[in-house]
N, C-alpha and C positions, 0 to 999 in steps of 0.2 A: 504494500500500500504506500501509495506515495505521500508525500508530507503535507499536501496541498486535498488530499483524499483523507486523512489523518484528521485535516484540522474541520472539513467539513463535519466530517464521525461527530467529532467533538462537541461541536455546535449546535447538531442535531439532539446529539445527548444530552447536552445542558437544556435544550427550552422544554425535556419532556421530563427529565430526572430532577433539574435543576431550578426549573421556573421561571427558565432565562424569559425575558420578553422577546415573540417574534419580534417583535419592532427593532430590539436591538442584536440580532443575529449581525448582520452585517458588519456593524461597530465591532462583537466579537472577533468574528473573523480575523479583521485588521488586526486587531488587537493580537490577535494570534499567532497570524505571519510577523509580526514585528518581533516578537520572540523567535518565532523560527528561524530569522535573520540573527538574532542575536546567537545563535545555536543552543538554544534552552527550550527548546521544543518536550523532551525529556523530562525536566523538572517538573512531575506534575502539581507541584504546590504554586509555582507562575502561571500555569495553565489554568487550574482549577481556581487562580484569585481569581482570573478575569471573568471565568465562567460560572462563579458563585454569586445571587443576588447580591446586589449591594448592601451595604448595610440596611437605611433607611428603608428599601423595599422589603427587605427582609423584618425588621422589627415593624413596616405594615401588615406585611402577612401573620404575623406573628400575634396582633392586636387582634385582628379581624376574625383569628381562630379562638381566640381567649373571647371576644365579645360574644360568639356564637354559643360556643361549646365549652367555656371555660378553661382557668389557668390550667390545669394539669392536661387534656387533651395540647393545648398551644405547646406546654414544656415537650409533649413527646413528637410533635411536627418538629420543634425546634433542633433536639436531639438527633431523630433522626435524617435532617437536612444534615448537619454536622457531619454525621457517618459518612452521609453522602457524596460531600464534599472534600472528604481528607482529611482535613482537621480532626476529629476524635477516630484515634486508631483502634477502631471496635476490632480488626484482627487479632492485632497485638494484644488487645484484654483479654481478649478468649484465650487465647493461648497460653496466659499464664497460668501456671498450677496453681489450683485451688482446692482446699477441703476442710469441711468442720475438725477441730479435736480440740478437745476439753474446755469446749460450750465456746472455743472462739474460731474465729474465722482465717485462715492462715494461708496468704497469697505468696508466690513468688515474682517478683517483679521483672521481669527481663528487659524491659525497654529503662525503665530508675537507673538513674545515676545515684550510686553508693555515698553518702556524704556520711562520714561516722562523726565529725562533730559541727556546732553550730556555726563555728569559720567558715568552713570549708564550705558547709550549706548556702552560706552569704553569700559568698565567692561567687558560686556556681547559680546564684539569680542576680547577680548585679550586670548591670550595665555599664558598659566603657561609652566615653561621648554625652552624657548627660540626657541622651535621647533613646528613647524614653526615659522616663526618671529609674524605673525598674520594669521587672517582666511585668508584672500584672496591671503597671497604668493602662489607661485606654487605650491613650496614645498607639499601643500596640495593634490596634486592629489595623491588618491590612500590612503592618510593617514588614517590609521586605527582610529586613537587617536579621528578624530572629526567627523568620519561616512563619511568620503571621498572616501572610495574605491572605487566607480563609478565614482566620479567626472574624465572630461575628460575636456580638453582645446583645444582652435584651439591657433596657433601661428598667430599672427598678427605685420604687419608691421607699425608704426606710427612714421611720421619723421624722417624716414631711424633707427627708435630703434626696439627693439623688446619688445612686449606687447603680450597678450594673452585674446581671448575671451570667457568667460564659461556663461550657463545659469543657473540661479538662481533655487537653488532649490524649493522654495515657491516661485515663480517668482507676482508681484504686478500685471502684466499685459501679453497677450498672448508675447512669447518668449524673454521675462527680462531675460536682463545679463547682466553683467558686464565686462568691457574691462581693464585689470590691465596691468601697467606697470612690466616687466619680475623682474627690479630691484626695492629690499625695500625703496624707497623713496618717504620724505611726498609730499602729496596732494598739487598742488598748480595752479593756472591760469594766464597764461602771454601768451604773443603772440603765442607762439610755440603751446599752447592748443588748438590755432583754425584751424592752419593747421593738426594737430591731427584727432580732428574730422572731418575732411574734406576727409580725407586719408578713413578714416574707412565708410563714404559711399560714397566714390567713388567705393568704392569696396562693396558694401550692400548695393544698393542704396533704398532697401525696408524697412531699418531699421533708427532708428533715434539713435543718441550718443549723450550725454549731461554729465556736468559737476559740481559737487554739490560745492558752493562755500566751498570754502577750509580755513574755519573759523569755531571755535565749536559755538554753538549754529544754526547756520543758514544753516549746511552742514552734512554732513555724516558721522557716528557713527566710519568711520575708516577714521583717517585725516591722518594716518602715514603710510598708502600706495596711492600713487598716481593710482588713475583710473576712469574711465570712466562710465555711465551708460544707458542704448536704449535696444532697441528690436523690436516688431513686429507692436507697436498699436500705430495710429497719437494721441496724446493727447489731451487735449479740449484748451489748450494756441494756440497749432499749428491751431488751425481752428479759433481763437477769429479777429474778424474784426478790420478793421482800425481806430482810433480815428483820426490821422492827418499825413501825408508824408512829409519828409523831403529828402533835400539832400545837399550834400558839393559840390561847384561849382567847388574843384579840382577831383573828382572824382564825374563825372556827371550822370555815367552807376548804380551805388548804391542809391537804396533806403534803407529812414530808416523811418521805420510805428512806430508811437507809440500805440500800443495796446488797444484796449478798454476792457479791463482788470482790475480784483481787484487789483490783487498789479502791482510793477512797471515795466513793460515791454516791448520792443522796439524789431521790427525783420527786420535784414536786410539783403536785396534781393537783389540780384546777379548773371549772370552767372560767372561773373568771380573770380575766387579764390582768385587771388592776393588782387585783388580792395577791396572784403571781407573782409582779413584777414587784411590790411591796416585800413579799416573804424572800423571794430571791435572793434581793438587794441585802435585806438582814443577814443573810448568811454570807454572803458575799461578802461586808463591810466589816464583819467579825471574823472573817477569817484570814482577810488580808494582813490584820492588827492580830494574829494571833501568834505566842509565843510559848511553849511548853520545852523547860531543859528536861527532864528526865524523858520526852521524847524524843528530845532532839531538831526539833522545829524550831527556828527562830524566824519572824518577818520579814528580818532585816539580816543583810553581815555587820562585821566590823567599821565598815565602809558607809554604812547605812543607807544600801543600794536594797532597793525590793528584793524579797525572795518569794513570796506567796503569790498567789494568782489562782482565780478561779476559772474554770473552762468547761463553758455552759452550750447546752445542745438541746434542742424542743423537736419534738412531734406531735400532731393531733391525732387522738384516738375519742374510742367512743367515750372516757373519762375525760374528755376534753384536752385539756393540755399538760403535755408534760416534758416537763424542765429541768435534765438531767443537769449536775451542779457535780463536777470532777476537783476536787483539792489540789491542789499541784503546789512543789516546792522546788526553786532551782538551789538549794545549798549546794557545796561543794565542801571536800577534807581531802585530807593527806591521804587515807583512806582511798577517797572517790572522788579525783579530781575532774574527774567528768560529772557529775551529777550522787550525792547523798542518793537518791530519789529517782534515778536512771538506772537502765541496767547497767546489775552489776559485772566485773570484767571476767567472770565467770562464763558469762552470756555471749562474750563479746564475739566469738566465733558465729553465731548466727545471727544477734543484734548488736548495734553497738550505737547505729543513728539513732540522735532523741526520740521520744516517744510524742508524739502530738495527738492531737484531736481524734485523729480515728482509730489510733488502734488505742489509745486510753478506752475507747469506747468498743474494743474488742476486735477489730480487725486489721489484723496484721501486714505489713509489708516485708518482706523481708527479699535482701539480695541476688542478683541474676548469679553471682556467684554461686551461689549453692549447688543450683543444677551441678555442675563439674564436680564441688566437693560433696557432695553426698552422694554421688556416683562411685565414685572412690570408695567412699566409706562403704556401702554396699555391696558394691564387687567385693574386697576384702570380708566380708561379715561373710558371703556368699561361697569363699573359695577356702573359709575358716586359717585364712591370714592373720598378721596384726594390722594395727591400723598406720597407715603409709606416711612414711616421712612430710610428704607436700601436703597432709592435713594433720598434724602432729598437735596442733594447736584445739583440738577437736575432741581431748581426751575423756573429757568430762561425759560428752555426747556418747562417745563409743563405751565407754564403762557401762552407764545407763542402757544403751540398746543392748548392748552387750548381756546385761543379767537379764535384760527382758526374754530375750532369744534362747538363752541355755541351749547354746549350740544347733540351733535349730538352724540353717542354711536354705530353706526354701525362699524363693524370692518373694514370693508376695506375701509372707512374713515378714521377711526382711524393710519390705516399701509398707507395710502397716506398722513397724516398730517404729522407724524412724518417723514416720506421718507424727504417731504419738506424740514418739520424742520428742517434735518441732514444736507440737501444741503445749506440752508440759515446762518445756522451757519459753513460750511465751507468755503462759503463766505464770509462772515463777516471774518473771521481766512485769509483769503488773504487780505480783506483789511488795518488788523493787520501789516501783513508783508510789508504792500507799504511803502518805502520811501517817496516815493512823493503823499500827497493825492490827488491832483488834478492832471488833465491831465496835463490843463497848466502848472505847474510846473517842467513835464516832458518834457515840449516844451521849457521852457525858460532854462534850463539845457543844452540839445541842438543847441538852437539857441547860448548862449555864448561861443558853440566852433565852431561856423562859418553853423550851418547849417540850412540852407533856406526852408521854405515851399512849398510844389511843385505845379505846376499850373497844 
């Protein structure tokens, strides 16, 4: 096929798959040869910009589907235009290995770039050139410089501001996005975050928004734009049962469950927003200022820089709203100069990047690495070897599948031990991150700011 026979294909494709307008076929084409001149015919992310609705036509389609049929039909035109398009590597996600063990969700990431600490995370989203100010400004739609030509945004409304919602190109989970504030400003959680997210599924109500505590180590690789993270799939904190109910006898419509959950977790139930974003905010403001030595918790360091942060996440269900309330602490010691409250270096072979928002809340990312090393490990279990020099760092893992197996060499025991293994050590990496190792501790926390066990 000739390249002038290529770009027709193309053209055609886009006005039936894409939406293109007949009217502007012809514009495309040009559009097309001029690339092909340039010898970027290949590139399909040049190709697919030009032959992607434009923005503005795009967030009208996008209206017109929400005013008929509502927000969550519009989110799934939206999503699936993206696939469409290029921009969201719905291949790539499928392909990752995926599987439940021990109640969490345990991916391998193959497209993630490995960032083991918050430096390097920085690094690896900063911008050279001041343009865009970073990856997630707007600015980036369409930007050539970091393969954004596709990228498309919906506008969204949060506490009468203006914010924007995009899906994640390597999305972690089915329709991962992100909700960014319009203007560059850092990350941060106070009261106003929870009527935020409250705004964003009252209008989605099929979607969940969550918030990465906005402290390095404990939070998300970009603390110097403020925004949001949800999408399509309830996560495994959102289903974790009750350990014990609480509530404040001035607001008596509000429950608050403490989790039974690795790390420290509290979700509180509501139909009403207000009474929500009130009780919230109480736990929130008390837990920032909170200090216990014989835990080990201080608010502050030496320094008197933040360490606490709360990291809040909403769904609606049929008990109306609920507003999961994660504890987070970035300390560091001579101990764990990576994180008190991170995994520990025990871990470090399977996790070692902070822990953020989603997998606090049970679903895990973990390294394209692994494929290779756990092959190894494997084959060896399998050929009843030791465990091989080039994953030596691994010992812990292999002891453990090790006494699981009791010499057992069959392979698809061998791939259900290690599954385990992955789940039992990203358990353990939650338990890392609990503030409070006991429940009860999470009760008597509570209870000193008035609130009562419910009958």
């Amino acid at each position: 096929m000739s390249d002038w026979e290529r770009i027709d294909a193309l053209v055609n494709e886009a006005v039936t798959q894409l939406g293109l307008d007949p009217r502007d076929a012809d514009w495309a084409r040009n559009q097309l040869l001029q690339i092909e001149e340039q010898g970027e015919l290949d590139n399909g992310d040049a190709v697919m910009g030009v032959l992607a609705l434009r923005p503005s036509a795009l967030q009208d389609r996008f209206c017109n589907i929400e005013a008929k049929q509502g927000g969550m039909p519009a989110q799934q035109w939206f999503y699936n235009y993206c696939v469409a398009s290029g921009y969201v590597k719905r291949a790539q996600l499928d392909a990752n290995p995926r599987f439940d063990s021990h109640g969490l969700v345990v991916t391998i990431n193959l497209a993630k770039p490995e960032f083991k600490n918050m430096k390097k995370a920085a690094a690896g989203n900063a911008v050279a050139g001041g343009y865009p100010k970073c990856t997630i400004c707007h600015e980036n739609e369409g930007f050539a410089g970091r393969g954004k030509r596709t990228l498309r945004t919906i506008p969204v409304t949060l506490g009468g501001e203006p914010w924007f919602w995009q899906f994640s190109p390597y999305g972690y989970f089915d329709q991962h996005g992100i909700c960014v504030n319009t203007e560059h400003t850092p990350m941060h959680v106070d009261r106003d975050t929870f009527g935020h997210l409250l705004d964003f599924v009252d209008r989605f109500p099929g979607y969940f928004l969550g918030c990465n505590a906005a402290l390095p180590r404990i939070g998300g690789s970009v603390l110097a734009h403020d925004h949001y993270q949800g999408g399509g799939e309830i996560l495994p904190m959102f289903k974790a049962k009750t350990w014990a109910s609480l509530r404040l006898d001035s607001h008596p419509d509000v429950a608050v469950e403490i989790l039974d959950w690795p790390g420290t977790a509290v979700r509180v139930v509501t139909r009403d927003r207000d009474e929500l974003i009130e009780v919230c905010d109480i736990i929130r403001a008390a837990w920032v200022e909170y200090g216990n030595a014989e835990q080990g918790i201080a608010s502050h360091d030496e320094q008197g820089n933040r360490q606490s942060a709360l990291s809040p996440s909403v769904i609606r269900t049929e008990r109306g709203y609920e507003m999961s309330l994660i504890f987070r602490n970035n300390a560091i010691s001579d101990d764990y100069p990576e994180g008190v409250f991170h995994a520990h270096p025990e871990f470090w072979p399977i996790k070692q990047e902070p822990i953020g928002l989603i997998e606090a809340q049970g679903l895990f990312i973990l390294p394209g690495r692994l494929i290779d090393q756990l092959g190894q490990i494997e084959n060896a279990l399998a050929q009843g070897a030791g465990l091989p020099e080039d994953v030596s760092e691994f010992h812990l893992v292999w002891d453990e599948i090790s006494a699981k197996l009791a010499g057992n060499r069959d392979r698809d025991a061998i791939k259900a031990a290690v599954r385990d293994e992955l789940g039992s050590v990203c358990y353990r990496i939650l338990e890392n991150t609990a503030v409070f190792k006991r429940k009860e501790q999470t009760q008597e926390f509570l209870q000193a700011l008035g609130f009562v066990t419910s009958v």
